[in-house]
N, C-alpha and C positions, 0 to 999 in steps of 0.2 A: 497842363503839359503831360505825356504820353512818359511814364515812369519807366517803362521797360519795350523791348522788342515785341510786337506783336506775334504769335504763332506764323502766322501769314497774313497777309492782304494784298489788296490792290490799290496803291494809292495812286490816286488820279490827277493828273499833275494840270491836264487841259478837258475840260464838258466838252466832247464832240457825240453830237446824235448819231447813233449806230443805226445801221438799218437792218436788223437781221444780216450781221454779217459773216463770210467765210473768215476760219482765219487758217493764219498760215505758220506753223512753232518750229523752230529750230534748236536745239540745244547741243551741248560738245558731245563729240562722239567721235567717230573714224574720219580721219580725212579735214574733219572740224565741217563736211559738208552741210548741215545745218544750220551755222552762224553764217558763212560763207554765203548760203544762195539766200539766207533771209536778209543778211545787209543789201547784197544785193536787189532783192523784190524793195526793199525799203528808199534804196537808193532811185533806182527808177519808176516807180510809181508816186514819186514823193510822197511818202507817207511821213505824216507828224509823230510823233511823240505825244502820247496820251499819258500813260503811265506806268510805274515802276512797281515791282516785287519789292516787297518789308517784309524780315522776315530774319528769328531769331535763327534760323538754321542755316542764312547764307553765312560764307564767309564773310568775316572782315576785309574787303577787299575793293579795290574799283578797278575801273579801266581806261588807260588814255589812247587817245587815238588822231595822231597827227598832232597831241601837245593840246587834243582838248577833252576835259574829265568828265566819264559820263559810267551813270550808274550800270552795272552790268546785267539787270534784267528787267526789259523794258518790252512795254506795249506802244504798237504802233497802230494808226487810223488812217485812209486815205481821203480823201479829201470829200468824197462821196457817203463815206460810213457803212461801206457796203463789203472790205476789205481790211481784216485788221492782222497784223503781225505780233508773234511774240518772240523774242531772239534772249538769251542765256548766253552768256562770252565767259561762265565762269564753272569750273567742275564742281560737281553738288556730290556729297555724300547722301549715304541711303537714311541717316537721321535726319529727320523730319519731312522725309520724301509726298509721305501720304498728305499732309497738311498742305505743302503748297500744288499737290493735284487735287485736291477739291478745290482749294482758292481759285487755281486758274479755271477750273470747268464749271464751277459757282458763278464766277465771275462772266463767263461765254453764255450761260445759261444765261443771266442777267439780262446781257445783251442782245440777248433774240438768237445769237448764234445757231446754228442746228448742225454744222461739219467744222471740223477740226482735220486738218493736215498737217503732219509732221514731216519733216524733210530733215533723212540722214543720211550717213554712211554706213557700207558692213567692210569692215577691212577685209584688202583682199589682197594680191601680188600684183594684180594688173586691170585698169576699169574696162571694162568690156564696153562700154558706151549706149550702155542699155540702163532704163529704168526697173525698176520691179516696185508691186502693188503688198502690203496685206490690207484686208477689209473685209468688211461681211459678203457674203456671196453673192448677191445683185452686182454691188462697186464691180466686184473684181472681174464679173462677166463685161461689163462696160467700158474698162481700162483697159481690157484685152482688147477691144476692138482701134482704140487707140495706139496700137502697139508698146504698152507699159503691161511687162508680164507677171504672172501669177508667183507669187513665195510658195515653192509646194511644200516649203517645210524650214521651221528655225522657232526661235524665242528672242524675246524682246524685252531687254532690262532696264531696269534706272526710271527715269521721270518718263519718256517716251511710252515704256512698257505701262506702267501707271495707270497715263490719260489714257491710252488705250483700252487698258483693262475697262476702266470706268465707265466710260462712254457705252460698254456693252450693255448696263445697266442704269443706262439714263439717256431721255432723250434729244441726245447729240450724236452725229456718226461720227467716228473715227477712225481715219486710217493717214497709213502712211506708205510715202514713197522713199527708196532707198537708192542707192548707185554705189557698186563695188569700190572702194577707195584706198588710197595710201595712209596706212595705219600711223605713218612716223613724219608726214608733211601734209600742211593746209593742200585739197585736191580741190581747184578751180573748175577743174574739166566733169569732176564727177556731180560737180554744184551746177553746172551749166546743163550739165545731161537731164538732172532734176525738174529746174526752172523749163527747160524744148518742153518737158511732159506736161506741167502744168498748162503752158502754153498750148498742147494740141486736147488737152482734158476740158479744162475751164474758157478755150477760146480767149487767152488772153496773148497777147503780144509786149512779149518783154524779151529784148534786147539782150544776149547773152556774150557780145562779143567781147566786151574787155573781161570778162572771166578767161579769154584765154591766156591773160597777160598773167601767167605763172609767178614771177617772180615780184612783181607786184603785191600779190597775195598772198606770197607765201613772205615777205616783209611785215605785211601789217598784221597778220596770226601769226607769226612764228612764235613770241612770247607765250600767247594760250597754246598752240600745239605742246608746245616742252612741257607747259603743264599736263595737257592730257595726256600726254606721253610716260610722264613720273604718276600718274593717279587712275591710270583708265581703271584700273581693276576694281576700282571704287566707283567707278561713273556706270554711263547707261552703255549698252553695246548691245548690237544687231547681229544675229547668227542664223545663216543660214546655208 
């Protein structure tokens, strides 16, 4: 038996054969757009539950949802093993940050991975309805032609900043997609604006229509909102 918390891992809850797959991270941030469109992607592409983050640096903490208990940072697989999700429902302090960004890109490495996409928010007063890109300069020439425009200028904190950094120095790409958000409520609309881009980027078709059902959404994150709300200044945040 396992006497203490491990630094970090990935404990694997289902063997599903990966196939060099993309994956897709979301974590709390502005707007909570992140958890938001990756439950989302998770919810429409039925993707399983492979496995959970251990790790002495999370909170003591879980999350229920509709009255059923599920741990708050989880890997997901599609049924192909050619798409996998990673989703965070809980605010992480900057102790022990670096540990669980090697786990997770150790872990993608593992797997054949070679791109890593993050999906978040940058607060703002009002969402424009536009996505924006950062990435090495090939991506970003490429996503322009998709109409998902260029960051000409910000920084990038917390777990998000991290994998990014990382990945400049090893071989996985990373980037990430943003949509200006509501700093002080779950934003559905800036989650759906994200998911159109993946969809005109990666040729995928996923359904964004009940993201517009607001109050819906902002019911089942309202709990984590108030927390990022009381803690952002300890989490990750998007500037630009």
């Amino acid at each position: 038996m396992q006497s203490e918390f491990p630094e970090a891992e990935v404990f694997e809850i289902k063997k599903v054969k990966l196939k060099n797959p993309i994956i897709f991270a979301g974590f709390v941030g502005a707007g909570l757009v992140g958890p938001v469109a990756i439950n989302h992607i998770i919810e429409k592409l039925e993707m399983e539950e492979i496995g959970v983050m251990r790790s002495k640096y999370l909170p003591p903490s879980t999350v229920f949802m509709k009255g059923r208990l599920r741990h708050p940072f989880r890997f997901y697989a599609n049924k192909k093993g050619t798409i996998c999700a990673i989703i965070c429902e809980i605010t992480l302090k900057m102790e022990g940050l670096y540990s669980l960004i090697d786990t997770i890109l150790n872990w993608a490495e593992q797997k054949g991975s070679r791109e890593i996409v993050i999906l978040d928010g940058v607060a703002g007063k009002k969402h424009d309805n536009r996505a924006y890109c950062a990435a090495e300069d090939d991506l970003v020439r490429t996503m322009a032609d998709k109409d998902i425009s260029m960051i000409p200028q910000g920084f990038i904190t917390g777990i998000p900043g991290g994998i990014l950094n990382e990945c400049l120095v090893r071989e996985i790409q990373g980037l990430t997609l943003l949509a200006k958000a509501d700093k002080t409520a779950p934003d559905s609309i800036a989650a759906a604006t994200l998911i159109e881009a993946l969809n005109r980027f990666y040729e995928m078709n996923i359904d964004t229509k009940s993201l517009q059902d607001k109050e819906r959404i902002n019911s089942e994150f309202s709990e984590l909102s108030q927390k990022y709300t009381e803690h952002r200044e300890v989490t990750s945040g998007m500037y630009m």
